[in-house]
C-alpha atoms as one frame of an Amber mdcrd trajectory, in Angstrom:
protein
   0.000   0.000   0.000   1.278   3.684  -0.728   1.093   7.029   0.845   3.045
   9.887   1.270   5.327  10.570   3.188   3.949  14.138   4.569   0.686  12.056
   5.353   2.525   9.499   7.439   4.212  12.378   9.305   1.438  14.338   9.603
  -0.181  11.422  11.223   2.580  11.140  13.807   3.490  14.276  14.352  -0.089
  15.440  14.776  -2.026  12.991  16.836  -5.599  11.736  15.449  -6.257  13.992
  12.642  -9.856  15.898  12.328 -12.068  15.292  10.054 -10.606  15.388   6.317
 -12.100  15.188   2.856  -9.571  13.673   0.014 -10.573  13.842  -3.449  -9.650
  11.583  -6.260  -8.173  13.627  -9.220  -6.946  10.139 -11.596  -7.799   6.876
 -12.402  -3.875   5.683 -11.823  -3.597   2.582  -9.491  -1.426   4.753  -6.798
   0.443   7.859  -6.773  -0.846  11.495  -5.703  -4.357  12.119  -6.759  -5.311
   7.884  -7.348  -8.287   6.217  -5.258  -5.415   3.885  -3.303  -3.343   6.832
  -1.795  -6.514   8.751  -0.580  -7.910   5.998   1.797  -3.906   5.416   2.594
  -3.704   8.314   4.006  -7.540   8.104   5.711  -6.288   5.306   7.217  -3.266
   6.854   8.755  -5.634  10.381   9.550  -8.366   8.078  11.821 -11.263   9.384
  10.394 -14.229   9.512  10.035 -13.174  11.106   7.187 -14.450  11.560   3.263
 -12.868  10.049   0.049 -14.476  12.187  -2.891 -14.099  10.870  -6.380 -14.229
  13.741  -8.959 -12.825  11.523 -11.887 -14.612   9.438 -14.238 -13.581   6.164
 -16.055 -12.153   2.991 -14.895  -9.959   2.389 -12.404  -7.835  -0.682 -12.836
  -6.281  -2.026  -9.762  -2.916  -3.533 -10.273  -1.200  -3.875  -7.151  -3.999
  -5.470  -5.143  -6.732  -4.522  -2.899  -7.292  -1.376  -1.095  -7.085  -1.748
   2.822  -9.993   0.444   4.851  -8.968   0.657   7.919 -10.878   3.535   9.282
 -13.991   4.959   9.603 -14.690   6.472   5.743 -17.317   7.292   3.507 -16.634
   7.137   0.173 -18.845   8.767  -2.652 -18.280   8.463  -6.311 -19.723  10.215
  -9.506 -22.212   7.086 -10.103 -22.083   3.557 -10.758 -22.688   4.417 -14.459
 -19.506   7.163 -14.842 -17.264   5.502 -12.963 -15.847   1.680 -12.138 -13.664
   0.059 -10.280 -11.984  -3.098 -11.670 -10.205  -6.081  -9.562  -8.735  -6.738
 -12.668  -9.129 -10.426 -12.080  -6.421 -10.511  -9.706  -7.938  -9.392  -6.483
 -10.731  -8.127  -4.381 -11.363  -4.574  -4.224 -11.700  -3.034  -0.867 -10.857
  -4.816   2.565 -12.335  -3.777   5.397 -10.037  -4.503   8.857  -7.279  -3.444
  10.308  -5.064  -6.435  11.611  -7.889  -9.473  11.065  -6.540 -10.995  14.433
  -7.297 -14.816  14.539 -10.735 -15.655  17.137 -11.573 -14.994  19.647  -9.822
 -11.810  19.560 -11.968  -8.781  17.950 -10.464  -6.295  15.014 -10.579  -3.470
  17.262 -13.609  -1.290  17.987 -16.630  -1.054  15.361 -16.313   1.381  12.503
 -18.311   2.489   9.609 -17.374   2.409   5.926 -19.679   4.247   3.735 -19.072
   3.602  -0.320 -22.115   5.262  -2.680 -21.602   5.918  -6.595 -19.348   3.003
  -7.857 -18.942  -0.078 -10.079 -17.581  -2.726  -8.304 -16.313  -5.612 -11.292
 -13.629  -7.877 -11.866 -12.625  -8.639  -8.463 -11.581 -12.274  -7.336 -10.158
 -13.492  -4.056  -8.751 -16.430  -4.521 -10.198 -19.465  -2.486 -11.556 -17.079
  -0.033 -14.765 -14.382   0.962 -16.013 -11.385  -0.558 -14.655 -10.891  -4.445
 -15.556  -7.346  -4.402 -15.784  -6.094  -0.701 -15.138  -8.250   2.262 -15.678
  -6.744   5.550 -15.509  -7.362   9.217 -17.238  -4.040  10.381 -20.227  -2.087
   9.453 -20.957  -0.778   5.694 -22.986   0.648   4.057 -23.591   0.181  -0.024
 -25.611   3.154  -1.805 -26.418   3.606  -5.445 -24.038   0.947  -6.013 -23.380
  -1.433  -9.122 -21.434  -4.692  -8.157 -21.164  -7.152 -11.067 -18.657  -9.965
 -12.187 -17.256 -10.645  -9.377 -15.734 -14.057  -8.316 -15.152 -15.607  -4.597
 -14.910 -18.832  -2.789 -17.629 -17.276  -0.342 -19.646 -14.432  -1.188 -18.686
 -13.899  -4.634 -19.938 -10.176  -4.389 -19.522  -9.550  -0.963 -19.368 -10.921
   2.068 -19.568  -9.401   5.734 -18.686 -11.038   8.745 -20.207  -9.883  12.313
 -18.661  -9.544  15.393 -19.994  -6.218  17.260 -23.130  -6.041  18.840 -25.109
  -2.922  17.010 -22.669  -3.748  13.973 -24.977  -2.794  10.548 -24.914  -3.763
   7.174 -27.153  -1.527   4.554 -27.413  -1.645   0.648 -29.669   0.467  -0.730
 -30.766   1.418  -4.463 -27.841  -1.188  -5.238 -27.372  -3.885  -8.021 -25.701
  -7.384  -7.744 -25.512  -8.552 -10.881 -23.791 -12.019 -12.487 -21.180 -12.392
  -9.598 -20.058 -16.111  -8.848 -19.093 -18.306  -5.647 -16.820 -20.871  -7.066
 -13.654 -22.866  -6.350 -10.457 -20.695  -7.280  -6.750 -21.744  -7.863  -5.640
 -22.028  -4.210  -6.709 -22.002  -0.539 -10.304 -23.715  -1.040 -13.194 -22.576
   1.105 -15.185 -24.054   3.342 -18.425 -23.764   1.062 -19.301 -22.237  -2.336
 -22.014 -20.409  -1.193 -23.367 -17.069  -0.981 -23.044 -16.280  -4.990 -23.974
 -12.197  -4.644 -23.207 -11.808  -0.816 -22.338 -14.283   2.487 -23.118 -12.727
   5.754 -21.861 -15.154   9.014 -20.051 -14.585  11.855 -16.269 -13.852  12.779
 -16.371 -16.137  15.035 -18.124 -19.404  14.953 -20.712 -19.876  17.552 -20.133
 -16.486  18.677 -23.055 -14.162  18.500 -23.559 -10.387  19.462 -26.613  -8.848
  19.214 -28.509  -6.605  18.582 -27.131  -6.353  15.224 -29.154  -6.012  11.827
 -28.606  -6.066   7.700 -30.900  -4.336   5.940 -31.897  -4.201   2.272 -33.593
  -2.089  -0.055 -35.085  -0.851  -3.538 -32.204  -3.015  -4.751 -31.419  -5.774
  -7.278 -29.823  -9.007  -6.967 -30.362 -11.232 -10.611 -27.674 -13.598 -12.885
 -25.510 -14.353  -9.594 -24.683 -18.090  -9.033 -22.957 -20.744  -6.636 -21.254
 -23.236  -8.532 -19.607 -25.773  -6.516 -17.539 -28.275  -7.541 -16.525 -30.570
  -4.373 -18.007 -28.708  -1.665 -21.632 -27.809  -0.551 -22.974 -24.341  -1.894
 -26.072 -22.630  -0.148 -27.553 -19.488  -1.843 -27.280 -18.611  -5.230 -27.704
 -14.770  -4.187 -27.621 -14.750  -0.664 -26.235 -16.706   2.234 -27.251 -15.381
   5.634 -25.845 -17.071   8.482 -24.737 -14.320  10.847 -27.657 -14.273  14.025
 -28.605 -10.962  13.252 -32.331  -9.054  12.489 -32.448  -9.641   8.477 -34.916
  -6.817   6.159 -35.407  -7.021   3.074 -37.787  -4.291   1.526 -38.435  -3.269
  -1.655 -36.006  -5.781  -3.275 -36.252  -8.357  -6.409 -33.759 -11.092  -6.455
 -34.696 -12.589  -9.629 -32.989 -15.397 -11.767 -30.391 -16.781  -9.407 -29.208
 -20.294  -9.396 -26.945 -23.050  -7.790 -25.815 -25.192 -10.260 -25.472 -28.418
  -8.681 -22.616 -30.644 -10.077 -23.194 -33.482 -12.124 -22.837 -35.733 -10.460
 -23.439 -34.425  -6.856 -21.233 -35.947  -3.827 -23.000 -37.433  -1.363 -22.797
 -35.460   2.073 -22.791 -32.428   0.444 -25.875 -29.672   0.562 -27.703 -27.512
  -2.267 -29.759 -25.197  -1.227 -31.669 -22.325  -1.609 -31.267 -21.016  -5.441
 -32.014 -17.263  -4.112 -32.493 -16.777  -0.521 -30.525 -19.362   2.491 -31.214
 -18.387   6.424 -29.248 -20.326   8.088 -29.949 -19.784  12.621 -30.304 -16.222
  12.163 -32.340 -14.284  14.833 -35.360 -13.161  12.646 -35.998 -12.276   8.801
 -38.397  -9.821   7.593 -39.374  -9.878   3.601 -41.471  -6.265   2.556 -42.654
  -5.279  -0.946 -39.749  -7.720  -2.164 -40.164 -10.389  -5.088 -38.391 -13.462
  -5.261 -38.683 -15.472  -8.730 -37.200 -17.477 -10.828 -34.212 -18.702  -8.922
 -33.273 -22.565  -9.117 -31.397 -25.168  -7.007 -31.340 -27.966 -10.100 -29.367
 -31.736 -10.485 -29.289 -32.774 -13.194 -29.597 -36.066 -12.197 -32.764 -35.979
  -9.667 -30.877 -37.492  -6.954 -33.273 -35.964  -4.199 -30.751 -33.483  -2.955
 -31.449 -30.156  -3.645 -33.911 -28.290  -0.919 -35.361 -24.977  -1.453 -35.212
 -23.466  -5.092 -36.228 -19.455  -4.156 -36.079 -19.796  -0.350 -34.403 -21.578
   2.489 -35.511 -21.128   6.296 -32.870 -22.989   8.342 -32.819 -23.132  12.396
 -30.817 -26.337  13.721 -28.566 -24.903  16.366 -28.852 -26.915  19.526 -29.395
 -23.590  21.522 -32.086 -22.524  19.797 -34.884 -24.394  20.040 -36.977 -22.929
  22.889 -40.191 -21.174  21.480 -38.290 -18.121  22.372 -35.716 -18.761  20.033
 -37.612 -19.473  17.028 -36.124 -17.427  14.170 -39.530 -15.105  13.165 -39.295
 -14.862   9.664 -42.552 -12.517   8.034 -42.945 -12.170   4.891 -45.538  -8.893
   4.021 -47.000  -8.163   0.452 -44.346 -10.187  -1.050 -44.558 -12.811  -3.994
 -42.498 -15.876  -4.287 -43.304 -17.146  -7.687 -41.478 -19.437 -10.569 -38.753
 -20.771  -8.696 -37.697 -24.685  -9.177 -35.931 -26.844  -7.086 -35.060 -30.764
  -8.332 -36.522 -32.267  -5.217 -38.026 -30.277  -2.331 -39.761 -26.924  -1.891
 -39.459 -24.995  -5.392 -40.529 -21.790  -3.207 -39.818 -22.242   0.007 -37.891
 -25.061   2.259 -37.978 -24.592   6.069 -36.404 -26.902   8.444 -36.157 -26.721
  12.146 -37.362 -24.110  14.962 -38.546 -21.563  12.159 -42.021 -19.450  13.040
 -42.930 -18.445   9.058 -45.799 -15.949   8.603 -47.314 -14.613   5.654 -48.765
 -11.880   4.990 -50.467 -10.515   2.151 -48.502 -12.219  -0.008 -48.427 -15.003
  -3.019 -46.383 -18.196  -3.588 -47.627 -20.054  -6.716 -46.043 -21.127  -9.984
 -42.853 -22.771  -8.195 -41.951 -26.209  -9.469 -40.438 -29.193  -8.245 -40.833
 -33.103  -9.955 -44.171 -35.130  -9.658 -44.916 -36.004  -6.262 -42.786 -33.397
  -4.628 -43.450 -29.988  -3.419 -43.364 -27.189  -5.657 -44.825 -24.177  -2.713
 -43.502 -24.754   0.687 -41.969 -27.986   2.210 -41.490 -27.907   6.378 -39.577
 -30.715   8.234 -37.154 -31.163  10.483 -34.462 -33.485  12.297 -30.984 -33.036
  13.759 -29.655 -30.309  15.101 -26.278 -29.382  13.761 -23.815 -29.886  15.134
 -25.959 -33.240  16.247 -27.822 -32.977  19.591 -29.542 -35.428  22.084 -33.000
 -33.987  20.366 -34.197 -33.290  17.170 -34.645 -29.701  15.950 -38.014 -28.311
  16.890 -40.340 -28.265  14.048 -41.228 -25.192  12.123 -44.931 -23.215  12.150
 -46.462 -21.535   9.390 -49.472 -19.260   9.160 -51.398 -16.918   6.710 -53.069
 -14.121   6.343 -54.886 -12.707   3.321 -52.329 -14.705   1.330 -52.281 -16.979
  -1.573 -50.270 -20.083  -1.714 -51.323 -21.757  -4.939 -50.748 -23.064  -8.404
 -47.404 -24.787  -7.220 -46.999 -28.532  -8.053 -47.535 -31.139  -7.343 -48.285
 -29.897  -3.665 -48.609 -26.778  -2.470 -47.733 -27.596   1.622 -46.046 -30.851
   2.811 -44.102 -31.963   5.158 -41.686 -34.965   6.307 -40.685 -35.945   9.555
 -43.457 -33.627  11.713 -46.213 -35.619  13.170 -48.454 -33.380  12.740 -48.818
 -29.494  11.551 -51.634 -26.781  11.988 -51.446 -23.960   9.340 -53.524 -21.209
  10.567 -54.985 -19.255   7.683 -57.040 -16.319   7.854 -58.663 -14.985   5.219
 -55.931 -16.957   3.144 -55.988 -19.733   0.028 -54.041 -22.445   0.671 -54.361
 -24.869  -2.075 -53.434 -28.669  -2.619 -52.632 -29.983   0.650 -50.057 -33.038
   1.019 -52.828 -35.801   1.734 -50.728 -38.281   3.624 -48.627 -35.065   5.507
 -51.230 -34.909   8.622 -51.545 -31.206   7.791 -55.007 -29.462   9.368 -55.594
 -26.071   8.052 -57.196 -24.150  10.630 -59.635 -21.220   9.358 -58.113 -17.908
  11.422 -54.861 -15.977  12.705 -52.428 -18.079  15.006 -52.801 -17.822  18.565
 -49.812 -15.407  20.038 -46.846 -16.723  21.551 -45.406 -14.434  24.584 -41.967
 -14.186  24.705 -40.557 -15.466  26.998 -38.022 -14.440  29.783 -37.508 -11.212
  31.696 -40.434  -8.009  31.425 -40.537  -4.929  32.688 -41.905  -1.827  32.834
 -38.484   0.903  31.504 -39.645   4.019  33.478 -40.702   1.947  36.687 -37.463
   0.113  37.344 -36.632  -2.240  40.466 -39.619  -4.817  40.255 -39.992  -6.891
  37.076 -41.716  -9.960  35.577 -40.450 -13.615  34.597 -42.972 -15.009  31.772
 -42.459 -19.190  30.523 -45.047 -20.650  28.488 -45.367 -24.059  28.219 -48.946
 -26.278  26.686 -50.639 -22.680  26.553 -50.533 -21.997  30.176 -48.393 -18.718
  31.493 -46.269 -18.987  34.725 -45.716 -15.333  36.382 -43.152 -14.343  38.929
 -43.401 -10.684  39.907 -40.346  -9.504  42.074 -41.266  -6.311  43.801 -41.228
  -5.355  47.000 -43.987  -4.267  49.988 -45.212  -1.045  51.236 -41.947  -1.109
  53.768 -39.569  -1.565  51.680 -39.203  -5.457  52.013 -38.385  -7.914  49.326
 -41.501  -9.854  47.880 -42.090 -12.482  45.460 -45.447 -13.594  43.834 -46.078
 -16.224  41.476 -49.208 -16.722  39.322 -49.934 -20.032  36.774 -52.769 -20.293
  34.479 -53.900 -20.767  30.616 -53.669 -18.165  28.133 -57.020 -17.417  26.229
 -57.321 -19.462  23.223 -56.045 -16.883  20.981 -52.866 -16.344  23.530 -53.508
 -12.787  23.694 -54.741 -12.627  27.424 -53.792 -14.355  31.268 -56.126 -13.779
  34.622 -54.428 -15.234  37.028 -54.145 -15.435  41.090 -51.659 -13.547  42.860
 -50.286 -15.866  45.330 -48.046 -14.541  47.682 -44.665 -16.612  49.735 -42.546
 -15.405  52.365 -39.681 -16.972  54.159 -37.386 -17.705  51.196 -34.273 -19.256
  50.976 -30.840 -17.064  52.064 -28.228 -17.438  49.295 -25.794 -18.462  51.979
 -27.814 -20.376  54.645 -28.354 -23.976  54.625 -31.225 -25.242  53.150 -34.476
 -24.549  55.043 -37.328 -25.619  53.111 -39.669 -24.423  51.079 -41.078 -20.779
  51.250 -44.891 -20.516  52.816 -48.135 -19.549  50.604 -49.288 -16.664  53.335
 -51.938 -15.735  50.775 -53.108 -13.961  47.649 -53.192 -10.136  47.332 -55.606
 -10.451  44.301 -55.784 -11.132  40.997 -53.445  -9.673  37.658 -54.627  -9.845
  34.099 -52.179  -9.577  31.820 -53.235  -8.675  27.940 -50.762  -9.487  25.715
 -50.537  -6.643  22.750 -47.928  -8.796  20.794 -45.299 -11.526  21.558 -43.649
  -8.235  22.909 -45.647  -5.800  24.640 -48.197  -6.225  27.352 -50.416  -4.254
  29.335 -50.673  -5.511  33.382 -53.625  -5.002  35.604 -52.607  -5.018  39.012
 -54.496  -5.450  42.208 -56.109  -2.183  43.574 -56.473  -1.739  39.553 -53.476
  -0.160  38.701 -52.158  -0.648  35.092 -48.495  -0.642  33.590 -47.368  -1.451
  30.092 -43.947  -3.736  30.082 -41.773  -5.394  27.216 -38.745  -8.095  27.667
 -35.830  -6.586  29.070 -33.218  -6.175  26.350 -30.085  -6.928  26.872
């Protein structure tokens, strides 16, 4: 990497530099005036500071990627005047500063902001992100990132390891960019073929963290592995982090499955693949026309537009259920060579749809061209299964598909709620029941309280549609007390009535153990209506009310 030398002394000489805007005169590799020596000497200035491109062209990188190692935002003339090009010989931008081995973090959090470019020609060889890989936040605006190549993320890829680190792309294109096996130093996976999102750090999560995208395009991007498994032909989300996708059409995305394919391997999800991620929420978006095809119908291809994985042995509580929603979204022509041509959803996965259609996807005769739910082992392997997934409708049409529209394998038994909804041809020998209206609310579970009345709080656990409260609070003196209340939630799980039963006498942390605390009595009754899984409104003895939500932390 090159700078000058009065930036590196300024640098030294002059502690953490204020905020600075560079501007890009050239469309030379390096020197005074090129794209490389402005974020060089960012990077030795601190930031946040602002690269501004003035020049228009194509830049040709030929001594590598460009290092980010700051916080920068960097705006260009506009993905049609002006492009950057890997020139086949590496990625584009890397976003870290020493990329220290796990557990250890790259520093603190910092945000790179790049609007107005053409990303194109960019490979990393064996490894993630052919145009941008990242370990911090970014954000992608008005940007054009095509032809890229990757072992992982053949656009991008972003790996998490801050909690409140972001990833937005807005009013950008990913267009014909490829996860594939390169020359040396093979990946793990061939997946992600536009973008790969996971974390630094396996089995490491922070949250809350989110990705967000928007009135953008993903279309012609493709996994194509050779020897290894490759999930999402546009997108492979795996980092446990809030997922939105608004406004969006990834169209016409594929993973070309090899012929033959190895055994042990996995195909999946020809546009979309969740993979244990905390929730996903799909607005205003279309998803069509992506594929997850073998050639030689072996049976092992699962999910041709969208994949909803959650198999992680720690979460499969109801509380951990990854809440996807999909809202006034359509999910239509996609075609997978064995199960779910729309959608495939395996494990602890809560799927609601909302205004929305999923018809015209395909699959062979006798398998499941709309949606196809199951389950099985958690990975890595557990002493139980993964929990199995729920599904419900509203005003929604899932129709059209073939040769079944819902099925399952492996679930005993499955209630789709649908209100208002159509749900077509129903897998006869599946032990589906379609019930006519919404699903009844699941509380989360866990710690509540009231923000702006701190120092007493509520434990909620819901088990075969009855609530368990404990209140901790304290009496009129000042005096530690404890209540606990049990009974079922309304059929519709929006509402609890239960005693208030009241215990004294409770254990000392560091006395030896003297028994059980003593009922002394109730102080009343507490009705607790349930707004969503998230907010509730408590009626208290005496009849005073207070509105609580799970403690975040």
């Amino acid at each position: 990497m090159k700078t000058t030398l009065a930036s590196v002394l300024l640098a030294l000489f002059c502690g953490a530099a204020h905020a600075t805007t560079l501007t890009v005169t050239n469309t030379t590799d390096s020197g005074p005036g090129s794209l490389r020596n402005a974020i060089a000497e960012a990077n030795f200035g601190g930031g946040p500071n602002t690269v501004n491109i003035i020049v228009t062209g194509t830049i040709v990188l030929t001594s590598g990627s460009i290092q980010i190692a700051s916080p920068l935002t960097i705006v260009g003339p506009g993905a049609d005047k002006l492009t950057i090009d890997g020139n086949a010989k590496s990625n584009i931008f890397t976003v870290f500063v020493t990329d220290p081995a796990c557990p250890a973090q790259d520093g603190p959090d910092y945000l790179v902001s790049i609007s107005g470019l053409r990303l194109t020609n960019g490979l990393r060889d064996g490894r993630s992100g052919g145009a941008i890989f990242s370990e911090h936040s970014l954000l992608l605006d008005a940007v054009l990132i095509d032809k890229n190549v990757a072992g992982i993320g053949g656009g991008a890829m972003v790996q998490f390891q801050y909690p409140g680190q972001t990833l937005t792309i807005t009013n950008s294109q990913f267009l014909n960019n490829t996860a594939r096996p390169v020359t040396t130093n093979p990946s793990v996976t061939d997946s992600g073929g536009a973008l790969l999102l996971e974390q630094k750090c396996a089995n490491t999560r922070f949250t809350p963290a989110s990705a967000s995208i928007s009135n953008s395009v993903f279309s012609g991007n493709r996994a194509q592995p050779t020897t290894l498994s490759a999930i999402g032909g546009a997108v492979g989300a795996f980092a446990y982090v809030d997922y939105t996708i608004s406004d969006t059409r990834i169209v016409d995305n594929h993973v070309d499955v090899p012929n033959p394919p190895l055994a042990g391997r996995l195909y999946r999800g020809g546009g979309i693949s969740f993979g244990n991620v905390k929730s996903a929420t799909i607005v205003r978006s279309e998803i069509s026309n992506n594929s997850t095809i073998d050639a030689t119908s072996g049976g092992v291809t699962q999910g041709g537009g969208l994949v909803l994985v959650n198999a992680a042995p720690d979460l499969q509580a109801p509380s951990s259920a990854t809440a996807v929603n999909i809202i006034n979204s359509k999910i239509v022509g996609n075609a997978d060579s064995a199960l779910g041509g729309g959608i495939y959803v395996y494990g602890n996965v809560a799927v609601n749809v909302d205004s929305s259609t999923i018809s015209n996807n395909t699959a062979p005769t006798t398998k499941t061209g709309g949606i196809f739910l199951t389950t099985g082992p958690t990975a890595p392997a557990s002493a139980a299964n993964a929990a199995p997934p729920t599904l419900a409708f509203a005003s929604s049409t899932v129709a059209n598909n073939t040769t079944y529209d819902i099925a399952t394998s492996v679930i005993p038994a499955l209630a789709v709620y649908a209100s208002n909804s159509q749900t077509g041809t129903i897998c006869s020998t599946c032990n589906i029941s379609v019930v006519n209206g919404p699903a009844p609310l699941v509380p989360q579970v866990g710690l509540w309280w009231n923000p702006n009345e701190s120092g007493s709080g509520y434990s909620f656990d819901v088990k075969h549609n009855t609530l368990v409260v404990t209140i901790y609070s304290y009496t009129g003196t000042g005096a530690s007390q404890w209540y606990l209340s049990s009974a079922p939630l309304s059929a519709d799980g929006t509402t609890f009535t239960g005693t208030l039963d009241k215990y004294v006498n409770g254990q000392c942390i560091s006395c030896a153990y003297q028994g059980r605390p003593a009922l002394v009595g109730s102080d009343g009754n507490i009705t607790v209506k349930f707004n969503s899984a998230t907010s509730a409104t408590v009626t208290l003895p005496g009849g005073r009310v207070t509105q609580i939500q799970p403690q975040a932390f």
